[in-house]
DOKEBA-227775 format. One record per residue: residue number from 1; y, x, z of N, C-alpha, C in turn. Coordinates in pm, 1 decimal. Atoms other than C-alpha are relative to their C-alpha. Layout:
REM DOKEBA-227775
+-----+----------+----------+----------+----------+----------+----------+----------+----------+----------+
: seq :      n_Y :      n_X :      n_Z :     ca_Y :     ca_X :     ca_Z :      c_Y :      c_X :      c_Z :
+-----+----------+----------+----------+----------+----------+----------+----------+----------+----------+
: NUM :        Y :        X :        Z :        Y :        X :        Z :        Y :        X :        Z :
...
+-----+----------+----------+----------+----------+----------+----------+----------+----------+----------+
This chain:
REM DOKEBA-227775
+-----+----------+----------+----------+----------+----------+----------+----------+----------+----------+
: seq :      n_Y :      n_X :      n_Z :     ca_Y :     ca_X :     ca_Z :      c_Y :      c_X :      c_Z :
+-----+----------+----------+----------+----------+----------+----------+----------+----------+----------+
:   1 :   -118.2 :     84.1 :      0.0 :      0.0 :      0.0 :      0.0 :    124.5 :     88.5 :      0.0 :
:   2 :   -120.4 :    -86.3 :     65.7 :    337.7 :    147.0 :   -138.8 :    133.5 :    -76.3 :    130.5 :
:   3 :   -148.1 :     20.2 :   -113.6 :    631.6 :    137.3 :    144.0 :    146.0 :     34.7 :    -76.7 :
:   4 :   -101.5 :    -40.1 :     40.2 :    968.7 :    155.5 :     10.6 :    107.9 :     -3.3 :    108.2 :
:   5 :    -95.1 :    -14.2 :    -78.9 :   1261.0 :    274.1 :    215.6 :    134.3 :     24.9 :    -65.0 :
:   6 :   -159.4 :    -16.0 :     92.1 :   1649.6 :    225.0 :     58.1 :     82.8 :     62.4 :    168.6 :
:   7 :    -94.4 :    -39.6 :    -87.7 :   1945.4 :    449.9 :    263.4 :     85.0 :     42.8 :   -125.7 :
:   8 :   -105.8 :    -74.3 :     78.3 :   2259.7 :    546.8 :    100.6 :    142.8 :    -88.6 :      7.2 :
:   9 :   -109.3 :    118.7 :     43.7 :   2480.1 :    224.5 :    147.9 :    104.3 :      1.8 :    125.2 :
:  10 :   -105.4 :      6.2 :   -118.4 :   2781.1 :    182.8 :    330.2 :    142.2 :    -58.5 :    -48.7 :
:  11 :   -108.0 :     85.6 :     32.6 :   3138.0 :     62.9 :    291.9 :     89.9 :     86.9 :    -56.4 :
:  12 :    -92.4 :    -73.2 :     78.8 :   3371.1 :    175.3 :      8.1 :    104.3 :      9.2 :    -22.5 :
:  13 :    -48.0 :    104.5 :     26.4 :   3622.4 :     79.2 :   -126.7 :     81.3 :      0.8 :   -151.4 :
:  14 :      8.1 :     42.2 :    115.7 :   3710.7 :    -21.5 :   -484.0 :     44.6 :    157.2 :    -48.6 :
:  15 :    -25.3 :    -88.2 :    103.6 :   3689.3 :    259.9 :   -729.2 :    -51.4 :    138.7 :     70.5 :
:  16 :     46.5 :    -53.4 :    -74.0 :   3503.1 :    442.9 :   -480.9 :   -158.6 :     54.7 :    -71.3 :
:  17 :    103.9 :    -70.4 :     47.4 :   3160.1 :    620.3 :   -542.8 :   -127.7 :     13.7 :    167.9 :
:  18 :    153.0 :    -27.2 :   -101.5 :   2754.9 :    603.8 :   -322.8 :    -72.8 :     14.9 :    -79.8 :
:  19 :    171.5 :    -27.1 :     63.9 :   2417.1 :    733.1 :   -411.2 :    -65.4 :    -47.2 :     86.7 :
:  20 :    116.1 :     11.2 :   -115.1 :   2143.1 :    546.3 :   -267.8 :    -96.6 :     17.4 :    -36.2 :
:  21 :    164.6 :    -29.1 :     21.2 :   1784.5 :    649.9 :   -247.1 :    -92.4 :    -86.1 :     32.8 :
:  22 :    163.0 :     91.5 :    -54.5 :   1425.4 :    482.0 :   -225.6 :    -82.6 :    124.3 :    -13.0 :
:  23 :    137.3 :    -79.9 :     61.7 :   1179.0 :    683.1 :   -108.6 :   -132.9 :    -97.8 :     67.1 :
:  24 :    120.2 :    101.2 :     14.7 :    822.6 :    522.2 :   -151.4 :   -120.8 :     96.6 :     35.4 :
:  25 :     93.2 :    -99.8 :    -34.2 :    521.7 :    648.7 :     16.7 :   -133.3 :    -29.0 :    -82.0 :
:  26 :    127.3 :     39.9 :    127.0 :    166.3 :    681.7 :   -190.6 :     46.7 :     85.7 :   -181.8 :
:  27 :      1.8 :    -75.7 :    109.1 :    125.0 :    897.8 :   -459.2 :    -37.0 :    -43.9 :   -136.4 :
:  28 :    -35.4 :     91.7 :    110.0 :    112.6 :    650.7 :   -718.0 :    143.3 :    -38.6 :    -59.3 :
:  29 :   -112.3 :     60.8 :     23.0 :    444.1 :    584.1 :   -732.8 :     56.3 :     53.1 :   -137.2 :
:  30 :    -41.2 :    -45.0 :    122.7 :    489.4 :    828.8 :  -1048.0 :    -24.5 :    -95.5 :   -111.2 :
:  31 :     34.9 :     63.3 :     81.7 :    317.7 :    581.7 :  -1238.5 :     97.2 :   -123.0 :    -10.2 :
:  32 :   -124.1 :     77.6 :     43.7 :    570.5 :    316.6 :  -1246.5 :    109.8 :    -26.6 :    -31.5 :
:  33 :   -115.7 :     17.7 :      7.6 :    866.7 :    206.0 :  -1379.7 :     27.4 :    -87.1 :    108.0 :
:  34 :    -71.1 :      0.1 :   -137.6 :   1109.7 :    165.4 :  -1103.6 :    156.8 :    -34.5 :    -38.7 :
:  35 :    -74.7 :     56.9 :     17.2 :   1377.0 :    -63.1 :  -1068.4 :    152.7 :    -23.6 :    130.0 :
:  36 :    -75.2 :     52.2 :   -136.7 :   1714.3 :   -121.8 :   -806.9 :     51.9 :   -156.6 :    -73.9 :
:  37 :    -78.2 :    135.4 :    -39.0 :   1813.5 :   -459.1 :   -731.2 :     80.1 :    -46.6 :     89.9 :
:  38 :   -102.5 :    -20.2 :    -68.2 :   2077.7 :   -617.3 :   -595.2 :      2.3 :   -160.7 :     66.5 :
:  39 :    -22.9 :    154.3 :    -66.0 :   2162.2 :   -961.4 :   -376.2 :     95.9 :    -48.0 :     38.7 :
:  40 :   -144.4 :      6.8 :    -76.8 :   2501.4 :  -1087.0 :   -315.9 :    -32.9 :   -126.8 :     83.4 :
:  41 :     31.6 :    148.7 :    -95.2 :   2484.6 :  -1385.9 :    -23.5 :     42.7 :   -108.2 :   -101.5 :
:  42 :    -37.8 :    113.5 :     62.3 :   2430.5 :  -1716.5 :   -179.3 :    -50.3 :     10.7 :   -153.1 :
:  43 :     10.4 :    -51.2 :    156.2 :   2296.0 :  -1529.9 :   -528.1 :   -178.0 :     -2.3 :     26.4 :
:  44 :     98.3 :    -44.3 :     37.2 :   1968.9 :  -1468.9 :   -669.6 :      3.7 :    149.7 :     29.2 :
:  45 :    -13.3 :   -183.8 :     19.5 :   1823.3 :  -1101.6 :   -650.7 :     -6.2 :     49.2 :   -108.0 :
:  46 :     18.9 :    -23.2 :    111.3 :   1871.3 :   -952.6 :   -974.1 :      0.1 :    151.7 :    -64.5 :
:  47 :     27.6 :   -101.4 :      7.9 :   1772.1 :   -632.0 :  -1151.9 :    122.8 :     90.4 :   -103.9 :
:  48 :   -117.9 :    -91.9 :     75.6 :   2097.3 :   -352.6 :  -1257.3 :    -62.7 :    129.3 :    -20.2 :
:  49 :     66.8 :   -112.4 :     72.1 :   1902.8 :    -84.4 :  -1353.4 :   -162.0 :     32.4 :     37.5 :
:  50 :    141.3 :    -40.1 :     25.4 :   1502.7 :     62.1 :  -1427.6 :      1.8 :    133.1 :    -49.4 :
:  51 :     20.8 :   -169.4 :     85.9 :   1397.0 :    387.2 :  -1526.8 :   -192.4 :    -25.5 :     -8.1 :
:  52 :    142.6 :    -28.8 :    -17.7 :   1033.9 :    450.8 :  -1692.1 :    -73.9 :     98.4 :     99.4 :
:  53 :     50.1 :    -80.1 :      1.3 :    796.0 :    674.0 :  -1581.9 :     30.8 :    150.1 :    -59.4 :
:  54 :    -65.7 :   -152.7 :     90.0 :    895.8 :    905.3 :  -1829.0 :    141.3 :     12.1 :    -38.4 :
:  55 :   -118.5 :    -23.8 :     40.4 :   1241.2 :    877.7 :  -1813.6 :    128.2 :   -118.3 :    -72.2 :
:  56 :    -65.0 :     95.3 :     66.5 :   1382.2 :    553.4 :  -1999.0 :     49.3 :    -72.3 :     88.4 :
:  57 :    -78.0 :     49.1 :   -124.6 :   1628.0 :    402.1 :  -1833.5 :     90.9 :   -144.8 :    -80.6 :
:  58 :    -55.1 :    127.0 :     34.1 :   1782.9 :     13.7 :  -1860.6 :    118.1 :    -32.8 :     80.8 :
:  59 :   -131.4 :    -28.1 :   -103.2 :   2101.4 :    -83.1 :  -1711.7 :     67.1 :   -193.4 :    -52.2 :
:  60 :    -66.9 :     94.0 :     12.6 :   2243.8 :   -433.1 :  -1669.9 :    145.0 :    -15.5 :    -57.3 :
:  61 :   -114.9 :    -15.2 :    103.4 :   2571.5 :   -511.1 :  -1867.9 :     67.6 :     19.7 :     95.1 :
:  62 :   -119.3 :    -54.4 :   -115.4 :   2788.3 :   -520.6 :  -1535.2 :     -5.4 :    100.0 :     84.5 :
:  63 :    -39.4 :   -121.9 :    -51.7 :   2706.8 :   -187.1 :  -1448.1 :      9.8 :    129.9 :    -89.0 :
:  64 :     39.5 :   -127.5 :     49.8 :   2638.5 :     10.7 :  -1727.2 :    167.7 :     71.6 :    -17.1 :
:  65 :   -128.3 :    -61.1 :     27.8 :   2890.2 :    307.0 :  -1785.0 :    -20.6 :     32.8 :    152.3 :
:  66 :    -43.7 :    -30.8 :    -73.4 :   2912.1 :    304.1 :  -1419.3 :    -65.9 :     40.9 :    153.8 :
:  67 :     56.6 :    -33.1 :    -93.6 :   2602.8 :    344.7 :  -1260.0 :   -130.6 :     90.1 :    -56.6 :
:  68 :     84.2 :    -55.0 :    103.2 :   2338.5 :    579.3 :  -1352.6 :   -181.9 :     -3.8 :    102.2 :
:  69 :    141.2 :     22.1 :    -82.0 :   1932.5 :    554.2 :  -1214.4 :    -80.1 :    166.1 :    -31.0 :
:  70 :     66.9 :   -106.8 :     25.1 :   1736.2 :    878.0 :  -1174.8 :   -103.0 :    -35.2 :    103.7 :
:  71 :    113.1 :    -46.2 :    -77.1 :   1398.4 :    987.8 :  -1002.7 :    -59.9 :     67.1 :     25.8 :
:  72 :     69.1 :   -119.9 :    -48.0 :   1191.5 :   1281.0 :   -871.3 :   -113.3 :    -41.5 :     20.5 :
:  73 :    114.4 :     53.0 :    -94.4 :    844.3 :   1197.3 :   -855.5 :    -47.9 :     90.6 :     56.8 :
:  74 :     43.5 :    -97.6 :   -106.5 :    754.1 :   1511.3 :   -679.5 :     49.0 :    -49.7 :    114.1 :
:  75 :    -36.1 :     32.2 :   -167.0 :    961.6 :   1382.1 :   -400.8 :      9.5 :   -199.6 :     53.8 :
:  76 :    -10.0 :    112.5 :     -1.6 :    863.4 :   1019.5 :   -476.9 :     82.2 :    -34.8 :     27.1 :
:  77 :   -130.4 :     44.6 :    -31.3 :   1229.3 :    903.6 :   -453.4 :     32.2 :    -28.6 :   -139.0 :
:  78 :    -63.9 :     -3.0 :    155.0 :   1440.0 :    732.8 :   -747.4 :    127.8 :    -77.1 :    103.8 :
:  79 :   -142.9 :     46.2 :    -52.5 :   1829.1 :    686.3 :   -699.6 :     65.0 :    -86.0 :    -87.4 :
:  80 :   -115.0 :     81.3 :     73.9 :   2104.4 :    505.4 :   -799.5 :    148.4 :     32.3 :     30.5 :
:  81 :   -144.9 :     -8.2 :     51.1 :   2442.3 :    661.1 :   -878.6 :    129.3 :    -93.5 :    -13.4 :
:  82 :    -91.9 :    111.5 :     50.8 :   2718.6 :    403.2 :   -834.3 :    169.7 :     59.5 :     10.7 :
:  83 :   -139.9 :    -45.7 :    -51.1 :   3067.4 :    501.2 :   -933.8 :    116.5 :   -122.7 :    -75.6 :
:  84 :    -76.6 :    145.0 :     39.5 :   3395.3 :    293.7 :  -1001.5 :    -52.3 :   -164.2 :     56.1 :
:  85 :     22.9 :    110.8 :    -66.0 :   3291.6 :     44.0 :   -751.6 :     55.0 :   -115.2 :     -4.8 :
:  86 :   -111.0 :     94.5 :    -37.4 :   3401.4 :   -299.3 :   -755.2 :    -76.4 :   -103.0 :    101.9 :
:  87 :     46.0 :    128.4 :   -131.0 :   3421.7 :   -584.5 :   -501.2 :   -125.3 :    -90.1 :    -69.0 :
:  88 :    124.6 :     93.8 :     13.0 :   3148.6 :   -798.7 :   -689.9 :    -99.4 :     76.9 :    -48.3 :
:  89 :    145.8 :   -105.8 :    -53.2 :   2865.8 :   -504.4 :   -656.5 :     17.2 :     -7.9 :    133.6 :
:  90 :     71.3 :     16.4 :   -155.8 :   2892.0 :   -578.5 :   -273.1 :   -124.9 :    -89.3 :    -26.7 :
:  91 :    139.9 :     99.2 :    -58.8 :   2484.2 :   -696.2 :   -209.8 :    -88.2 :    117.3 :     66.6 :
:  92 :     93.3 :    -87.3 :    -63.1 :   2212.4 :   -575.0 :    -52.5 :   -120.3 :     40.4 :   -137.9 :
:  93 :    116.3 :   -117.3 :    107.5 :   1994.3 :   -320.7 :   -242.0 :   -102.4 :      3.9 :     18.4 :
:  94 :    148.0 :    -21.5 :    -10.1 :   1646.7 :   -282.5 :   -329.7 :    -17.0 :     92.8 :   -112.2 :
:  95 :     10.6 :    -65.3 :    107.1 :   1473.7 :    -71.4 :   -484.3 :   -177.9 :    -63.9 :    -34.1 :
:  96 :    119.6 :     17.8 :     48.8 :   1092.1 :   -181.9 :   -672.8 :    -57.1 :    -18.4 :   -103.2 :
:  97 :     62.8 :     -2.3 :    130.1 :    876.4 :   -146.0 :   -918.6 :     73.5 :   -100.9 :   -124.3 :
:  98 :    -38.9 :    123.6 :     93.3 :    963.0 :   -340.9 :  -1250.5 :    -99.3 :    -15.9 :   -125.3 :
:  99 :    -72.3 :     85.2 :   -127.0 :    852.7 :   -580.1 :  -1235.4 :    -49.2 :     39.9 :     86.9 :
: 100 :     29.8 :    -80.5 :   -124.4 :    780.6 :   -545.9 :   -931.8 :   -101.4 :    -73.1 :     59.2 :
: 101 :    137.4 :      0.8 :    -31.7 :    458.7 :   -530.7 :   -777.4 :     14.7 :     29.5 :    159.5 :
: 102 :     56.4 :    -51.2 :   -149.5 :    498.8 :   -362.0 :   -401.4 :    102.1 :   -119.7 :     85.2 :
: 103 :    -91.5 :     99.4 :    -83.4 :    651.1 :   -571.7 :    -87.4 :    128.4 :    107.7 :    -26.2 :
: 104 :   -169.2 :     -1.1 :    -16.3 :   1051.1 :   -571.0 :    -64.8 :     55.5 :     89.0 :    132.1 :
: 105 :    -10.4 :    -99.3 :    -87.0 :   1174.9 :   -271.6 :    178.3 :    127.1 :   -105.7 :     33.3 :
: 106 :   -159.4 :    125.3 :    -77.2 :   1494.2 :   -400.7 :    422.8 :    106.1 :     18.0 :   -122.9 :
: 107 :   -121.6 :     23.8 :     92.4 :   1718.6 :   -315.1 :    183.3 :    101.0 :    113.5 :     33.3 :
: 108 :   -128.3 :    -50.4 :    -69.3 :   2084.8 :   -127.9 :    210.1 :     57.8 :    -41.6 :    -76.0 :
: 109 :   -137.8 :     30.2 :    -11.4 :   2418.4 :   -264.8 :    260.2 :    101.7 :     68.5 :    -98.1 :
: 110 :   -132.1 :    -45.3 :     68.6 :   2676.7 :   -199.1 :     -7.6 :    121.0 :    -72.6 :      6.8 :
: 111 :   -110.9 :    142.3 :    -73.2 :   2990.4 :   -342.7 :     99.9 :    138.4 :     93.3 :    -66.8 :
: 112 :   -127.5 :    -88.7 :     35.2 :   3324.3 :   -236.8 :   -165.9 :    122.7 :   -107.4 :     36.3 :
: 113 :   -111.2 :     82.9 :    -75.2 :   3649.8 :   -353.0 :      7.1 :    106.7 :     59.0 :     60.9 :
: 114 :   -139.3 :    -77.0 :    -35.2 :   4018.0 :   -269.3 :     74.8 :    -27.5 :     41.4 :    158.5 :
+-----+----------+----------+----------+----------+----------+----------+----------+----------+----------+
């Protein structure tokens, strides 16, 4: 069973810049494409960027340009680059497979605001 753990989030504020990480335990994790998602209160959870296995990377229209997805599978971890922050990217973050297959880690807090 694949554990995912998100840290990197915290409070910005517009036009601001965070990297957050997932690292996932189980040595499988190279094998999937790997996705962050996002949740604003009151919203659906929905997926702003994926990266393959080997590198291919997808990016929702309201972030691309401004957020970029990478991963290490030696150190089973894949990030997410967010710069030029704005107030409607405050949600809570996930990071999981895509689609996604393992349980939902707590999440982290991105909160951009004067």
């Amino acid at each position: 069973q694949v554990q995912l753990v998100e840290s990197g989030g915290g409070l910005v504020q517009p036009g601001g810049s965070l990297r957050l990480s997932c690292a996932a335990s189980g040595s499988i994790f190279s094998i999937y494409a790997m996705g962050w998602y996002r949740q604003a209160p009151g919203t659906e959870r929905e997926l702003v960027a994926s990266i393959t296995s080997g590198g291919r990377t997808y990016y929702a229209d309201s972030v691309k340009g401004r957020f970029t997805i990478s991963r290490d599978n030696a150190k089973n971890t894949v990030y997410l680059q967010m710069n030029s922050l704005k107030p409607e990217d405050t949600a809570v973050y996930y990071c999981n497979a895509r689609p996604r297959v393992f349980s939902w880690g707590q999440g982290t807090q991105v909160t951009v605001s004067l």
